[in-house]
Legacy VTK file of the C-alpha trace (Angstrom):
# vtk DataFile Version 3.0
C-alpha trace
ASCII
DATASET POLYDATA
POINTS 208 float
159.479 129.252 112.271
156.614 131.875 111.386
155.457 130.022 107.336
155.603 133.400 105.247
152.377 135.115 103.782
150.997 134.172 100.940
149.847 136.653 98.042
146.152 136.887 97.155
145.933 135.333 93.394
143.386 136.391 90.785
141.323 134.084 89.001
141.354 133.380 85.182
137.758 134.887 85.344
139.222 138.249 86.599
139.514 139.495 82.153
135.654 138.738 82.221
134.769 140.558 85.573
137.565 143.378 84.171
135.305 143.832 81.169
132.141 143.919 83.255
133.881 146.151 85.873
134.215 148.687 82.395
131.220 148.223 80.663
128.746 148.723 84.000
127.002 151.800 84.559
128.610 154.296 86.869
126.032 153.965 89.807
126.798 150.595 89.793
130.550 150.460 90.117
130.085 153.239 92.378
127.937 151.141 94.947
129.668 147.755 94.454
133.029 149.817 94.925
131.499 151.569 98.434
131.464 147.845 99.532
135.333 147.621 98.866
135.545 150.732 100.846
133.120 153.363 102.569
133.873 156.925 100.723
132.296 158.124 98.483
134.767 159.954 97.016
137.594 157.126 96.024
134.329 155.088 94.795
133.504 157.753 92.595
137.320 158.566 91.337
137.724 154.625 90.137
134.613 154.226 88.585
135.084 157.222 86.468
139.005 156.324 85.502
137.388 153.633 83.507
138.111 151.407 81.354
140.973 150.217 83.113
143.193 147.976 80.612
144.067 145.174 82.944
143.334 144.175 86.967
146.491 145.149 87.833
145.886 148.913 86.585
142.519 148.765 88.262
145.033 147.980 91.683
147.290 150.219 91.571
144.490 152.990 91.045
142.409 151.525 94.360
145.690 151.898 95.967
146.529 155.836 94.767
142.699 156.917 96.010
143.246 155.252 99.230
146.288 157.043 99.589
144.919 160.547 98.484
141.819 159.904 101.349
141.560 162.676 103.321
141.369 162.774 107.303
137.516 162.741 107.105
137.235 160.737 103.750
139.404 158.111 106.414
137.664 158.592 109.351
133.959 158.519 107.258
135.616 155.183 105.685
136.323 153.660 109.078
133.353 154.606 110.686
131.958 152.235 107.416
133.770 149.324 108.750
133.354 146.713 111.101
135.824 145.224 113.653
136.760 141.232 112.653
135.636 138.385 114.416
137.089 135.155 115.079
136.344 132.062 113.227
133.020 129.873 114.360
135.869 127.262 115.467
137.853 129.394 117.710
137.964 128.946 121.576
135.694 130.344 123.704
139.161 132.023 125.665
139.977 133.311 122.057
136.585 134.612 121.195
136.388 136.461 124.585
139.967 137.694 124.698
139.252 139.424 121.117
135.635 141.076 121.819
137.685 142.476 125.077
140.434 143.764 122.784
137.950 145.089 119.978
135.742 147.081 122.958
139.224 148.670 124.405
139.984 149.746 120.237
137.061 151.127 119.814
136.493 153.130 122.903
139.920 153.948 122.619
139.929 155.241 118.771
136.593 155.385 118.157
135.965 153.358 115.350
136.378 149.539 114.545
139.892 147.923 114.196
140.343 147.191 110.769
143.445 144.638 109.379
144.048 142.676 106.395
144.649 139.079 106.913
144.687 138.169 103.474
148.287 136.962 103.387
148.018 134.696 106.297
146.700 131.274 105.980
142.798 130.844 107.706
144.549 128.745 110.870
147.237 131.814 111.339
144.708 134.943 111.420
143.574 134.785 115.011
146.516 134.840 116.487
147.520 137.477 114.241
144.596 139.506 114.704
145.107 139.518 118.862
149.154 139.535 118.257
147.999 142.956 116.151
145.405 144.215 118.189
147.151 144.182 121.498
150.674 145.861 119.735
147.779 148.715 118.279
146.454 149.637 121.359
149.773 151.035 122.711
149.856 153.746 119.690
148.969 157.291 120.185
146.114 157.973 117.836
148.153 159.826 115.010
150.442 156.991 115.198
147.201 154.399 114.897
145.307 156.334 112.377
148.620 156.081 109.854
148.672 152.156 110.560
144.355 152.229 110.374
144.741 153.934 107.146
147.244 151.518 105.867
145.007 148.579 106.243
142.426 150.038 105.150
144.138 150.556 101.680
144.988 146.699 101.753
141.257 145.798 102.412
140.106 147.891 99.836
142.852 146.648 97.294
141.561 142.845 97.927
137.827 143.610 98.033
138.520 144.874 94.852
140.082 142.190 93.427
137.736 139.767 94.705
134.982 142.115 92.671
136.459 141.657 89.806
137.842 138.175 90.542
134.153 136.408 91.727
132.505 137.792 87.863
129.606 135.689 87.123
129.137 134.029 90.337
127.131 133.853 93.059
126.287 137.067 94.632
127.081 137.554 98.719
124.807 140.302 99.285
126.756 143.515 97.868
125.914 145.437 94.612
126.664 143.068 91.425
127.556 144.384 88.155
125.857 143.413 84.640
127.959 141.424 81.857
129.377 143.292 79.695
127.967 143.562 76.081
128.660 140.562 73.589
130.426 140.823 70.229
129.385 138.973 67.446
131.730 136.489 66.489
132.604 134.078 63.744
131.595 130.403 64.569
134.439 128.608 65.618
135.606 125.154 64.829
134.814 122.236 66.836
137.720 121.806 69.118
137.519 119.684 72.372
135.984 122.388 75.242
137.383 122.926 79.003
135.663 123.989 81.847
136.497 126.800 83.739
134.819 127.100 86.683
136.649 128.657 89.995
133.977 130.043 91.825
134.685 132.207 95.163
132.087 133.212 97.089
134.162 135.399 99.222
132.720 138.992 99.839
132.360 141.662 97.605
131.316 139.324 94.764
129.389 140.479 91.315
126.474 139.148 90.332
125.073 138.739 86.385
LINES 1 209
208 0 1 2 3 4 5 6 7 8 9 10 11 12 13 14 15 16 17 18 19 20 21 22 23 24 25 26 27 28 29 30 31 32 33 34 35 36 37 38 39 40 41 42 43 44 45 46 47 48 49 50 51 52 53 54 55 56 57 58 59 60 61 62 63 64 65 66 67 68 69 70 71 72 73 74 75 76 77 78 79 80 81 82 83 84 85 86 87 88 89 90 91 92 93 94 95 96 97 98 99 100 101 102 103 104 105 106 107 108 109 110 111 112 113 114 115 116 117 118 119 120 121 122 123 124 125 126 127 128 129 130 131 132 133 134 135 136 137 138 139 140 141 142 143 144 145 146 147 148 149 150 151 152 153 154 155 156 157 158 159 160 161 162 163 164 165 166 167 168 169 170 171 172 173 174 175 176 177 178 179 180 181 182 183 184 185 186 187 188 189 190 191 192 193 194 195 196 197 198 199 200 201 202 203 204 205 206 207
């Protein structure tokens, strides 16, 4: 039996990148959101919805823009992306059976084949990606563009979470954004302190 997919969480560090996400200069959202997805268009459109009052907002906003892309805001967006690998681990048959199935997509379409694996457990994606790969290649390209678009929406939805979700860590070599301003606060009383620390260093991250 096929284990079900697991939903992407959000870390209790996502309020703190949420508040950064707000407070940062438009530029910057705008270039660490072009990470999360290549047009510069739905970049621009979330960054300047700000402030958003909680991650889920922020979400369901990605997920509207993606929607509302164009046919050239899609196919500049794709042409942005890169086709998926295999993990260093995999078998040589694997590796070679995907790069043969990624060169056939890409001639075919003309641009890299893009899926969201987030739901499936790190052991599961390979098979998923060439179980996915090999059903995509019989589409007509309307037909694939609809499904390319699709995951594309779901990659940009959980590069945006991980944004906002990897706040304060270290950075993986995308645009960061700055903390947001401090309030000044009264002192607080002594009280017994917890630490907090669930770094991710997935990519997009945000750097302070």
């Amino acid at each position: 039996m096929t284990p079900r997919p697991r939903s992407p969480t959000l870390s209790s560090d996502s309020h703190a990148g949420l508040a950064r996400f707000n407070a940062a200069p438009a530029d910057t959202v705008e270039n660490a959101l072009l990470a999360c997805c290549g047009n510069r268009r739905w970049a621009r459109r979330l960054a300047d919805h700000r402030p958003y009052p909680t991650v889920d907002a922020l979400l369901a906003a990605a997920d509207e823009a993606s929607y509302d892309l164009s046919r050239a805001d899609l196919a500049g967006a794709l042409a942005h992306e890169t086709s998926a690998g295999p993990h260093h681990g995999a078998p040589l048959a694997a590796r070679t059976a995907l790069r043969a199935a990624h060169a056939a997509y890409e001639s075919g379409f003309g641009h890299a084949f893009v899926i969201s694996l987030d739901h499936y457990r790190p052991e599961e994606r390979l098979n998923q990606m060439l179980t996915r790969i090999r059903e995509r290649l019989a589409h007509d390209p309307d037909e694939e563009r609809a499904v390319a678009a699709d995951e594309l929406r779901r990659l940009a939805r959980s590069r945006v979470a991980r944004l906002v979700n990897n706040a304060g860590h270290e950075p993986g070599g995308h645009p960061g954004l700055p903390p947001a301003p401090r309030r000044a606060e009264a002192p607080a009383p002594r009280v017994s302190q917890e630490s907090n620390d669930y770094g991710r260093p997935d990519s997009p991250s945000v750097a302070v």
